[in-house]
N, C-alpha and C positions, 0 to 999 in steps of 0.2 A: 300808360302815361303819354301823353304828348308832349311836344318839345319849348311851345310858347303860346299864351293865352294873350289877350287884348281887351280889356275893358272898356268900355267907353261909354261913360252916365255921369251925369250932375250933381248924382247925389252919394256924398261921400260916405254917408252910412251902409248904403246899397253897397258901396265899391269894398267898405273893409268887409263887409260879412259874407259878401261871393268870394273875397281874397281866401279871406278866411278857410268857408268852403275847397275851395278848389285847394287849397293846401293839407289840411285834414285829410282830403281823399284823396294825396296825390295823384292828384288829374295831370298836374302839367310841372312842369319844369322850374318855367319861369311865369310870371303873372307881370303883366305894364298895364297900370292903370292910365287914365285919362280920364279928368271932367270936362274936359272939350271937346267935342266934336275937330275942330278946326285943328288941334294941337295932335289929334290923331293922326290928320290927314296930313300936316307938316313932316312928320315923324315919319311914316309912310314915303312922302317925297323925298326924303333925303336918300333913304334905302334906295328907291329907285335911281335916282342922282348916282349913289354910289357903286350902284350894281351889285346891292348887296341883298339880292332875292331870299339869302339865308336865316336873314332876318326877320324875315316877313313872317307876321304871328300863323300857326295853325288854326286858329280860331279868334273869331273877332265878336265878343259878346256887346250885342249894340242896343243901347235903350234907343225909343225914339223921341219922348219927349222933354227936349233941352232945351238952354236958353242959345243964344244965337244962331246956332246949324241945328238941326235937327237930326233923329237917325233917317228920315230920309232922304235928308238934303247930303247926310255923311255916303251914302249911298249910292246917290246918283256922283259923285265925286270918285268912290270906290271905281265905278265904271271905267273913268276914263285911264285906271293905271292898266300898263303893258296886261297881255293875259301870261304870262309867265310867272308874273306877278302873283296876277290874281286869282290864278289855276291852285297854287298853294294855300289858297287862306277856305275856310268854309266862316261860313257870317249864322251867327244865331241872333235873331231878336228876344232880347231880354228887356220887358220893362213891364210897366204898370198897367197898361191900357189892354185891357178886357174888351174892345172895343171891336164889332165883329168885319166891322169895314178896314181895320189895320191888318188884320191876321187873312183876310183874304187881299191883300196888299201886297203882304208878305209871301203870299203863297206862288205868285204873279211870279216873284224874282229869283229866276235858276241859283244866284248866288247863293241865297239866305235858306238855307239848309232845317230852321225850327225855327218856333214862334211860342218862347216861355214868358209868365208870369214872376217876377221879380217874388221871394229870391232864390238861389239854386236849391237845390236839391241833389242828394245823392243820385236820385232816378232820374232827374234832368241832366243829369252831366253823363249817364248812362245812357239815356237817350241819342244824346248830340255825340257821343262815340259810333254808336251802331247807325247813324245818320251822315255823317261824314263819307268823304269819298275813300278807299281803301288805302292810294297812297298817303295820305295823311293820316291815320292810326299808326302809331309809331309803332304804339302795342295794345291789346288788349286792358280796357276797364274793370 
């Protein structure tokens, strides 16, 4: 189980059945949804604001196709926080798009750790454990 998950997608059926998921397998702790992109990154700054690194989710499951910011505009935003920060969090892309020019996009960025098809899966949350960096396994899946 890990300590704090992050959803961030548009679409709120998506967000309750990954919740859902991840709670059934107790994957994680705690789950903080977001349909904004923007309201993520707000949430995020403040932590940093406050110096409260503790906060900072273990994992950040990111769609990329939203209305205002996008997952790669959420992204290129991720970059600019402290790496202290950003050393704690592993990034999975979760969304819709089968599209083979995203997933070698994805591939490009040290941060983003997997490139899944919407919605979880018991094997894809098993995946993104054994794909994670070792400090952040809190424990075995």
């Amino acid at each position: 189980m890990i300590d704090k998950v992050m959803l961030i997608d548009d679409d709120v059926f998506c967000n309750r059945l990954n919740t859902l998921t991840i709670e059934q397998l107790k994957f994680a702790k705690a789950t903080m949804v977001f349909e904004c992109a923007e309201e993520a990154l707000d949430y995020l700054r403040q932590q940093v604001r406050h110096g409260k690194e503790e906060t900072f989710p273990d994992l950040i499951l990111l769609d990329l196709s939203m209305a205002h910011m996008n997952g790669w505009d959420f992204l290129n935003h991720f970059d600019e926080f402290p790496a202290r920060y950003k050393n704690r969090t592993s990034i999975c892309i979760l969304t819709s798009s089968i599209a083979v020019v995203d997933r070698e996009a994805a591939a490009l960025r040290p941060d983003v750790i997997s490139y899944l098809v919407k919605p979880l899966s018991s094997d894809d949350l098993k995946m993104i454990v054994s794909s994670m960096p070792p400090l952040l396994r809190k424990s075995k899946f």
